[in-house]
C-alpha positions in Angstrom: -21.9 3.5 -24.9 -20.4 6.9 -24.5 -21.6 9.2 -21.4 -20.7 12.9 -20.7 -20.4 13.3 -17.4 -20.4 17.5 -16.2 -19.1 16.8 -12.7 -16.6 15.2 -9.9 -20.6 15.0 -8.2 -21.5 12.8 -11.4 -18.4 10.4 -11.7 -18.6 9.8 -8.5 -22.5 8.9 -8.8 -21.6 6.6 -11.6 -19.0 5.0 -9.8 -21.2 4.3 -6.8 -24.1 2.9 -9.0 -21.0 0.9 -10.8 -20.1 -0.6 -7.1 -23.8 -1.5 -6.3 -24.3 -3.5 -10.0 -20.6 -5.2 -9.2 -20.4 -9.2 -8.6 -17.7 -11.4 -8.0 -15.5 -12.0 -10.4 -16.3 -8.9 -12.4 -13.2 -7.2 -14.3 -13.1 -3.5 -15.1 -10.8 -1.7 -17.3 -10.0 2.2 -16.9 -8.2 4.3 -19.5 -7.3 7.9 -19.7 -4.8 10.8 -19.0 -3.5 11.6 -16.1 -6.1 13.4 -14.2 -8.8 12.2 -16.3 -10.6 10.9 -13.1 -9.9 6.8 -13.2 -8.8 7.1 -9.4 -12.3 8.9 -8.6 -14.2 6.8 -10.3 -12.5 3.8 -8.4 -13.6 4.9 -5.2 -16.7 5.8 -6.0 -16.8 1.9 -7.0 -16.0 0.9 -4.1 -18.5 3.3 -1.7 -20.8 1.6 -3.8 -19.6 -1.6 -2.8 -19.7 -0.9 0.9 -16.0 -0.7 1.4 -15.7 1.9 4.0 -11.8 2.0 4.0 -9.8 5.1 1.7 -9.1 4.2 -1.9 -6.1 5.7 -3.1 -3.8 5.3 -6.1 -1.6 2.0 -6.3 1.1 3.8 -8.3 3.7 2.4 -6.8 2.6 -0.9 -5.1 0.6 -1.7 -8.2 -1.7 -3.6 -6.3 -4.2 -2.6 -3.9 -6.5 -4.9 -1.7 -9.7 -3.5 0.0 -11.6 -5.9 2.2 -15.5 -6.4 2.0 -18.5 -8.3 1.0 -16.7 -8.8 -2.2 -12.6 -7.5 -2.2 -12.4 -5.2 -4.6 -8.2 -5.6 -6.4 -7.5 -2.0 -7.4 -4.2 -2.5 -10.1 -2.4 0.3 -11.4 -0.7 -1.3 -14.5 1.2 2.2 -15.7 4.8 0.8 -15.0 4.0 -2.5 -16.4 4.3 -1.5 -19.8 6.5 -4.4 -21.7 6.9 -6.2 -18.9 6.7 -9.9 -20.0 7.4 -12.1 -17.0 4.7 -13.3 -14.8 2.9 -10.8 -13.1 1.2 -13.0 -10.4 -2.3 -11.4 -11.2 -4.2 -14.8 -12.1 -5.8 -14.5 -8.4 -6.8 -11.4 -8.7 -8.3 -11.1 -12.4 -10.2 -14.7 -11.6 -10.4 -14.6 -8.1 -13.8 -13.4 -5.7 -13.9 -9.9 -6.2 -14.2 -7.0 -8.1 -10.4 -6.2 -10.4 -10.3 -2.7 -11.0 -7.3 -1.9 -13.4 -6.2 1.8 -14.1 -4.3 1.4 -17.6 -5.4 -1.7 -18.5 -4.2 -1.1 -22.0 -0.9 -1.9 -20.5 -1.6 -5.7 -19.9 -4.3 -6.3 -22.2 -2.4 -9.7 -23.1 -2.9 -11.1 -19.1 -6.7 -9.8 -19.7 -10.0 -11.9 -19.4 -11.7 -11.9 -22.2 -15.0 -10.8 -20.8 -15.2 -7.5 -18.5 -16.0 -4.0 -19.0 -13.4 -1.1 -20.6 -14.2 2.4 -19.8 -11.9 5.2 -21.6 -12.2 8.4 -20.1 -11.7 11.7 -21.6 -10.9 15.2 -20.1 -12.8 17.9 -21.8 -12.9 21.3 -20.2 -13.2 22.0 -16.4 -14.5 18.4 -15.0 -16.6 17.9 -17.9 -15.3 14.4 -19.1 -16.7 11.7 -21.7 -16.8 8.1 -21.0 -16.5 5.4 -23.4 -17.9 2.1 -21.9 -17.7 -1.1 -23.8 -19.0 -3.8 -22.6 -17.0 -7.7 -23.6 -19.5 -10.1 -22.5 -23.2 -10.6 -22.3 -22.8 -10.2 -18.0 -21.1 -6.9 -18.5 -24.1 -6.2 -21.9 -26.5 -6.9 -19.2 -24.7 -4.4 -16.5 -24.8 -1.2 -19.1 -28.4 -1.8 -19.4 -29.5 -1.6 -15.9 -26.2 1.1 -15.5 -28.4 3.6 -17.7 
């Protein structure tokens, strides 16, 4: 499914309505440049969600935990690139929440099989174009109440 999105405003409404279709143990994927908006869209997953606390980018502690109904795992995977040793993430990609992972392509060997991979693409001024594919018939069933 590919969306254009023409705003900040409209990521952000799409992250939120992301966050209020979430359930636990869901696993989402996010792709893109730097600055293509995979940060924004994370925390307008989790307003959805409820979690009032400040979502910000787990560059350099990889892992983020935000406490709510259902924890969302926010994972930036950028450094991880062709690291093979056991990353510990087991709890989080199977665990009670909601796994977020910017740069998923990055550890796409450690992924479930079944969760949802969004590529995002800058275009001009915050126009951007999201690719959602959806690995499962849950996450099937999520784009169509998503659209």
């Amino acid at each position: 499914m590919k969306i254009v999105i023409h705003s900040k405003k409209e990521t952000e409404l799409l992250g939120k309505k992301l966050g209020e279709l979430s359930f636990k143990g869901m696993c989402i994927t996010l792709n893109g440049d730097l600055g293509a908006g995979k940060t924004t869209l994370t925390k307008s997953i989790g307003k959805g969600m409820g979690i009032e606390k400040t979502i910000s980018s787990p560059t350099f502690t990889i892992l983020k935990i935000y406490k709510g109904e259902i924890p969302l795992y926010h994972i930036d995977a950028y450094r991880l690139e062709g690291i093979d040793q056991d990353l510990g993430f087991e709890e989080v990609l199977q665990g009670d929440g909601v796994c977020v992972i910017e740069w998923g392509e990055f550890i796409k060997d450690i992924l479930p099989a079944e969760r949802l991979d969004i590529s995002i693409y800058a275009q001009k001024d915050e126009e951007r174009i999201f690719e959602i594919n959806a690995c499962g018939k849950r996450y099937e069933e999520l784009l169509e109440k998503l659209v």
